[in-house]
Structure formats: structure tokens, C-alpha cells
C-alpha atoms as one frame of an Amber mdcrd trajectory, in Angstrom:
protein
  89.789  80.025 100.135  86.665  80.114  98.067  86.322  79.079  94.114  85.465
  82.838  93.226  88.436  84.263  95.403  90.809  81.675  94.033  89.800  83.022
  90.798  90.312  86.703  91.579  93.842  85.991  92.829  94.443  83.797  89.683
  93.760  86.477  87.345  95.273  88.870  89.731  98.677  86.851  89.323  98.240
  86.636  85.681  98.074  90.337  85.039 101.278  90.867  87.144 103.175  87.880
  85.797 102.293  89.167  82.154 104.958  91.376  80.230 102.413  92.192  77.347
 100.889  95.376  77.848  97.918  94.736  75.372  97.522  91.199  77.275  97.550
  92.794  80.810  94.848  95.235  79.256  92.756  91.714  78.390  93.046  90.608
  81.763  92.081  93.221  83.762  88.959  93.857  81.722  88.232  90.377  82.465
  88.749  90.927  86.151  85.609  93.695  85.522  83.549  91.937  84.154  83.603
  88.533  86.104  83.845  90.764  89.752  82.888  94.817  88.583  79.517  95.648
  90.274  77.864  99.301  90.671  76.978  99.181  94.412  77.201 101.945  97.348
  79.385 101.516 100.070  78.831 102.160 103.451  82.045 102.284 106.077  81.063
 102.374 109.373  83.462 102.938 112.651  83.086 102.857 116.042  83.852 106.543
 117.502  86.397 106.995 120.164  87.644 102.983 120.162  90.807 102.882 120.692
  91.026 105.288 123.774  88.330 103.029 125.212  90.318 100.080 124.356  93.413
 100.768 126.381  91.598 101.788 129.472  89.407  98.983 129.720  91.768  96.655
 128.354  90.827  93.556 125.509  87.593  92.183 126.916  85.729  95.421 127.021
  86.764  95.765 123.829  85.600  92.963 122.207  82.105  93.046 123.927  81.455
  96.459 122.625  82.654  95.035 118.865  79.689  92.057 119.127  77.379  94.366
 120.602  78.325  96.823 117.142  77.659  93.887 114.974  74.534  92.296 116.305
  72.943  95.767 116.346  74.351  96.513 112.727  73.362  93.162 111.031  69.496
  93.689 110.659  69.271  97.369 109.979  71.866  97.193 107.361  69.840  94.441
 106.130  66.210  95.929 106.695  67.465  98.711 104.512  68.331  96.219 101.627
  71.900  96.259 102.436  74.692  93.591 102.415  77.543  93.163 104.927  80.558
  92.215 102.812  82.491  92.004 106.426  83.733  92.965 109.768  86.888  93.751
 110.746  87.890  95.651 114.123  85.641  98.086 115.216  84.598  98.197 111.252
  81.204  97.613 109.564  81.971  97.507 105.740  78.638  97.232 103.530  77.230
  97.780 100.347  73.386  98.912  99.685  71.764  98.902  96.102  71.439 102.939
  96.039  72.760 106.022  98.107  69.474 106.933  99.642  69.344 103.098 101.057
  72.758 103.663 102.521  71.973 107.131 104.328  68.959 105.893 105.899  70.209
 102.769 107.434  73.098 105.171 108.708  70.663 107.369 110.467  68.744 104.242
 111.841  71.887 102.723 113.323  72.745 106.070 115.240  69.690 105.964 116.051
  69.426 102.570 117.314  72.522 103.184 119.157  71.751 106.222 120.996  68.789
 104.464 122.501  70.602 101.306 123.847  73.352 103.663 125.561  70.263 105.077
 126.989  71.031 101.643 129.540  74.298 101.381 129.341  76.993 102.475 131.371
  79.010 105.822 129.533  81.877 102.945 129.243  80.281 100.901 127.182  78.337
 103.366 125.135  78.674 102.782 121.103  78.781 105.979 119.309  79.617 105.956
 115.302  80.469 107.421 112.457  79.849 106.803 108.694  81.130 107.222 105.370
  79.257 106.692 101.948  80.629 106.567  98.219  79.073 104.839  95.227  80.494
 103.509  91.949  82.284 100.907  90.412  83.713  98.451  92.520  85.486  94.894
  92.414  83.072  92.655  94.499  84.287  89.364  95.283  81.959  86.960  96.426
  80.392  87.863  99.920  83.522  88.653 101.891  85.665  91.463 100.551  85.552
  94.391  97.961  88.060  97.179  96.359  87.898 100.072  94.296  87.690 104.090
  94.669  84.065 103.658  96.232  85.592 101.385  98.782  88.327 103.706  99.721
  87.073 106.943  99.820  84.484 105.382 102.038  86.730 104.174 104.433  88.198
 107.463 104.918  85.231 109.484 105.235  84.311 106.965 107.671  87.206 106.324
 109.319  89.389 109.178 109.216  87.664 112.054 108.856  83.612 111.999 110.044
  83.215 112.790 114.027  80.916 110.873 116.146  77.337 110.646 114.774  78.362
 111.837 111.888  77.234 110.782 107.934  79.915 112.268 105.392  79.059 111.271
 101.966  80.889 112.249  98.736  79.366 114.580  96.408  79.608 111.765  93.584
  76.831 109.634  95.817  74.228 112.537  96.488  74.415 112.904  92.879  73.605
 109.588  92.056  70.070 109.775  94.669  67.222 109.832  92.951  63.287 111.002
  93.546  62.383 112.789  96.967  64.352 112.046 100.203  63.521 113.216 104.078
  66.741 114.529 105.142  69.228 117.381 104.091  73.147 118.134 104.316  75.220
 120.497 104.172  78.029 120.631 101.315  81.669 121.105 102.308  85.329 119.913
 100.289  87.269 117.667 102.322  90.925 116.692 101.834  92.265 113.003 101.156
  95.668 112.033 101.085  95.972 116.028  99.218  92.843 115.295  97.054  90.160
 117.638  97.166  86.952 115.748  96.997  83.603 117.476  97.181  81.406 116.251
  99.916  78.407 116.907 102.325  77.425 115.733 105.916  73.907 114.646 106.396
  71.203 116.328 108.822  69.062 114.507 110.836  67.532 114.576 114.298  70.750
 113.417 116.582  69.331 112.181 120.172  70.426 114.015 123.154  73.218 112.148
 125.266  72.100 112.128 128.863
């Protein structure tokens, strides 16, 4: 375990091991300010997994997930993101604005579409994305939490289809300046919260 995760689980203990309401207060604004960071998230999944999975069994599986992340790796990064980790058929990252995020999104489905191009259908990689921004709890280079995080990971996750971008309302506020693609605004539903949201539109490429 790292020196800055120690820390966050150090803190995190204090705050649950304290009875003092004012003193839990004190801690946890301490846990913001050594870990808070404004960042956008970025969830990406791997559409239709775990159907592929159980027909073609472990192997095929895990070929598909190092394809995912050696494909993923420089585009998040040419697009001034960071990859805080992979887990499963997961790409979780953070970029330094929402318009950042969105574009590498459309360059990885992109970039995907044109490598199934020479694939067989069976090991085609086909994704979908979820975006939030705000506030989160950054800690060090391999994990995050916070609303951001969450709400990303169902958009993501849960809810977009494949090739899809959903990004909360909250994020396309937060874009600033001029920006080459459009969405279209619809109110999703997570875990009975409505939360205002749009999916992006952009040139998909034709599956042949």
C-alpha cells in the first residue's frame, strides 16, 4: 500500500473511530483538502462482455480486455487524460475538462470501429461511455470516489448502449468556448434519481 493511500485509510479510520461530531467534521474536511480535486471522469465499458465471455470462455476474454487497454492508454492520454485504473472490462479516467473527455470518447469509438474492421465479429470491441465532472476524492494514481465517479459509472456502465457517450447535464454545463459536436438532452433515472442528461452526436462508422 502506498504512503498517500495509507494516509487516506488513516484518516478514513479516524473519522469513523471518532464519537465527536464537530471532530469528525475536522477530519473529513481534512480528507478534502489533502485528496479533493475538480477533475472529469470518464467510465468506459466494454459493450456486450459478458455474453461474449461465457461463449468463448476466459481466454477470449482476457485478450479482448488487453486489446481494450492498449488501444485506450494513448488516446486517453493524447487527449490530456489520466487513467486512474483498470478493472474488468472497465476504463476509469479523469481528463482536466468535459470537452477533453468527450473527444477522446469519440476517438476511442472511433479507433475501435476501425480495428474490428480486421477482426473477426468475435473479437470485435464495441463501447460505451459515461462522463460527469466535479468534486472528487483522488488518491494518488490508482483509485478515486465521489458523485462524479459514480454517476459516471452508471451512465457508463448501466445505462449507455454500444457506441454510445451519455454525459450528465452538470458536465455540458461546465464546457466552455466552441465545440464540434452536438447531443441531444434527455432525463435518465439512477437508483430513482432523476438526473438531467444528454447523449453526444457524432459520425458512428458503419459495422460491416
Amino acid at each position: 500500500m502506498s504512503r498517500t493511500n495509507e494516509r487516506f485509510q488513516d484518516l478514513l479510520l479516524q473519522f469513523s473511530q471518532e464519537n465527536d461530531a464537530a471532530q469528525r467534521k475536522a477530519i473529513e474536511v481534512r480528507v478534502w483538502e489533502e485528496f479533493g480535486d475538480s477533475l472529469t471522469v470518464m467510465v468506459l465499458d466494454m459493450s456486450g462482455f459478458t455474453e461474449l465471455s461465457q461463449r468463448h470462455g476466459v481466454v477470449h476474454y482476457l485478450s479482448m480486455v488487453r486489446r481494450m487497454q492498449l488501444t485506450s492508454r494513448p488516446i486517453i492520454q493524447d487527449f490530456l487524460g489520466r487513467i486512474i485504473k483498470f478493472e474488468a472490462d472497465n476504463c476509469f479516467a479523469v481528463f482536466p475538462d468535459v470537452a477533453s473527455a468527450i473527444r477522446a470518447c469519440i476517438a476511442l469509438n472511433h479507433a475501435f470501429d476501425a480495428a474490428n474492421l480486421v477482426t473477426e465479429d468475435e473479437l470485435d470491441i464495441q463501447i460505451s461511455c459515461g462522463i460527469d465532472t466535479g468534486r472528487i476524492l483522488l488518491i494518488g494514481d490508482h483509485d478515486f470516489f465521489g458523485n462524479a465517479v459514480n454517476r459516471a459509472s452508471k451512465l457508463g456502465e448501466d445505462i449507455a448502449g454500444t457506441g454510445e457517450i451519455l454525459v450528465t447535464q452538470s458536465a455540458l454545463d461546465a464546457i466552455t468556448g466552441s465545440v464540434e459536436f452536438t447531443w441531444e438532452l434527455m432525463t435518465l433515472s439512477i437508483s430513482g434519481i432523476e438526473l438531467p442528461s444528454a447523449r453526444i452526436v457524432y459520425h458512428q462508422s458503419p459495422r460491416i
